[in-house]
Phi, psi and omega in degrees: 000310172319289199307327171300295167317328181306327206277314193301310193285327160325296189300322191296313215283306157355276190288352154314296181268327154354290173314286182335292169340324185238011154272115172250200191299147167273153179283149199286169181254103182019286204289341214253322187258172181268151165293149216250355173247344181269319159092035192238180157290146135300114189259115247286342158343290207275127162169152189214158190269142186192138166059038184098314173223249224208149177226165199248146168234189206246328212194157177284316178301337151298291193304317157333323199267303197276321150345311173309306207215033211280028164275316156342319192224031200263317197257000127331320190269321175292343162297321174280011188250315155341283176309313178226068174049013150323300183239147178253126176306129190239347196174172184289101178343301209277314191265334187095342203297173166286120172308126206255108158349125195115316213229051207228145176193162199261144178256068203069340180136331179266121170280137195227121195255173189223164168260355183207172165281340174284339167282306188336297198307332178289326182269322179313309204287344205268180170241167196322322168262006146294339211267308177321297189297318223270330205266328203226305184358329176202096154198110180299268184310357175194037152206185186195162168281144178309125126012117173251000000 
């Protein structure tokens, strides 16, 4: 009879962490994220519709700068959609494969999973606003807009 209990509380502690385990950051809040031409907070006000929902600026002059050019700041403003649950991970940016345990790094503030450690490793090796453009720059293969 113990062992039958022993064995119950293994499986509860198990499947606890396990769950943990597959939890990420929750999304940030407009006021919370960065402008994506200033890099400063955001204010929730300043925001313009862009790829399916909304990027936050800091200022009317930002928000201007990206209206102006906003292929300039498209993978910043999508790193920032990210951050703050807009847009969601469907796959590894690069191949689009299923994302593999293991192989997940913040990105600015936004968590980003891989389908292998040789992509993980591409991005490890860049410096920050490199790391932005190769991850959010184009993505098609590995985000989608959130369910709303």
């Amino acid at each position: 009879m113990k062992s039958f209990r022993m064995m119950g509380l293994v499986a509860v502690v198990a499947a606890v962490f396990c769950s943990a385990a597959f939890v990420s950051a929750a999304p940030k809040e407009p006021k919370d994220a960065k402008c994506p031409v200033s890099g400063k907070g955001c204010n929730p006000e300043k925001s313009a519709d862009f790829a399916g929902g909304k990027v936050y600026f800091c200022c009317g002059d930002c928000e201007s700068a990206f209206a102006g050019d906003s292929a300039k700041f498209a993978a910043k403003a999508h790193q920032q959609m990210v951050s703050t649950g807009q847009l969601v991970q469907k796959g590894c940016p690069f191949s689009g494969g299923a994302v593999k345990d293991g192989t997940k790094l913040d990105i600015g503030g936004a968590e980003v999973g891989f389908c292998c450690n040789n992509c993980k490793g591409k991005v490890e090796k860049a410096s920050g606003d490199e790391q932005v453009t190769m991850v959010f720059g184009n993505i098609e293969k590995g985000f989608a807009p959130a369910a709303k």
